[in-house]
C-alpha positions, 0 to 999 in steps of 0.5 A: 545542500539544498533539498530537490524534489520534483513537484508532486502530481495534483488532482487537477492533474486528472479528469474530475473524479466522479460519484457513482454512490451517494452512500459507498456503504457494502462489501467490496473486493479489491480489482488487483488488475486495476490497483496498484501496491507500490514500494520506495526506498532510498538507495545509496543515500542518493536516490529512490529505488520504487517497485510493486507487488504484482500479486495480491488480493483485498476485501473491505466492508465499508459502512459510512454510518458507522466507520468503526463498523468497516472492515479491510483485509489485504494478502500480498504475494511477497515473491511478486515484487518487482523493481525492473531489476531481477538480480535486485528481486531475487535479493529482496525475496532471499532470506536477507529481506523478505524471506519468501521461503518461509514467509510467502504472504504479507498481509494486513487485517483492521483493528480499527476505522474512523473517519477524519475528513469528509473523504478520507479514513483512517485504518488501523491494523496488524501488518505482518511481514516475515512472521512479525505483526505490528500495530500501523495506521494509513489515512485513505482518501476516497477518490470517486465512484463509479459504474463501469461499461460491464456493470461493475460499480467501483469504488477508488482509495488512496494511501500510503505508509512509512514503515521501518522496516527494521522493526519487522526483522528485515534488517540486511545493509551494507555501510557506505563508505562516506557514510550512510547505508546501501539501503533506508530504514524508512520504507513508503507504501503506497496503495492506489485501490480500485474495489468492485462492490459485491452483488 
């Protein structure tokens, strides 16, 4: 069976990014209200399920000199997910997947900077969920700079992330029965972040 996707958005989708700072080096913490966090997932073999953590809070030190100087952290509220869909919500924070009760935040701390592209970083660090810390790394792409109307000067990042979600102890499913499973392995994690510099 051929493979269909839609064509993805490109940058000229958008008006041209702009660049408020030459230099993008300070400590910033990430506007949760202009940022996003978001989740996808197959669902019967057949679709993509997306969703979104609502509650979370960030910080980053970025230094353009010395990348292996920057520095990011990231709390996720876990009970914050949301897919448009409560009876699947309240699954998805049960002991079957993220287990709120227990583990109540999802987070993410650098081990490791480096620069790879002109625009783009690639951050390595522990991410834990459910108790379980493992090793990953995401190549963000700086998106613009800019001063807006209250003074704020921002800074914006994109990334993303295939995870497996196993190997984090988040293992419930449910076989089909022509084959496959209800849910994938293979989870996306997609950050969309705005970060007001500090000061």
């Amino acid at each position: 069976m051929a493979k269909h996707r839609a064509t993805e958005a490109g940058a000229t989708d958008f008006d041209v990014a702009t660049s408020a700072l030459a230099d993008v080096t300070g400590d910033y913490t990430v506007d949760a209200a202009h940022s996003r966090i978001g989740v996808r997932a197959r669902h019967a073999m057949v679709t993509t399920v997306r969703g979104a953590f609502t509650r979370f809070e960030g910080a980053a030190h970025l230094d353009t000199a010395e990348p292996q100087a920057s520095t990011v952290s990231l709390s996720i509220d876990a009970a914050s997910v949301d897919t448009g869909q409560p009876d699947r919500d309240a699954h998805l924070v049960s002991a079957d997947f993220l287990d709120v009760a227990g583990h109540p935040r999802i987070t993410f701390a650098s081990t490791g900077v480096e620069q790879v592209d002109e625009d783009v970083y690639r951050v390595t660090g522990d991410l834990t969920i459910k108790g379980v810390t493992r090793s990953v790394a995401v190549d963000f792409t700086l998106t613009g700079s800019a001063q807006d109307p209250f003074g704020n000067l921002r800074v914006g990042f994109e990334g993303a992330l295939v995870i497996r979600r196993s190997e984090w102890g988040v293992t419930w499913n449910a076989a089909l029965e022509t084959g496959g499973v209800l849910v994938s392995d293979k989870i996306q994690i997609e950050f969309d972040v705005s970060a007001i510099k500090n000061g």
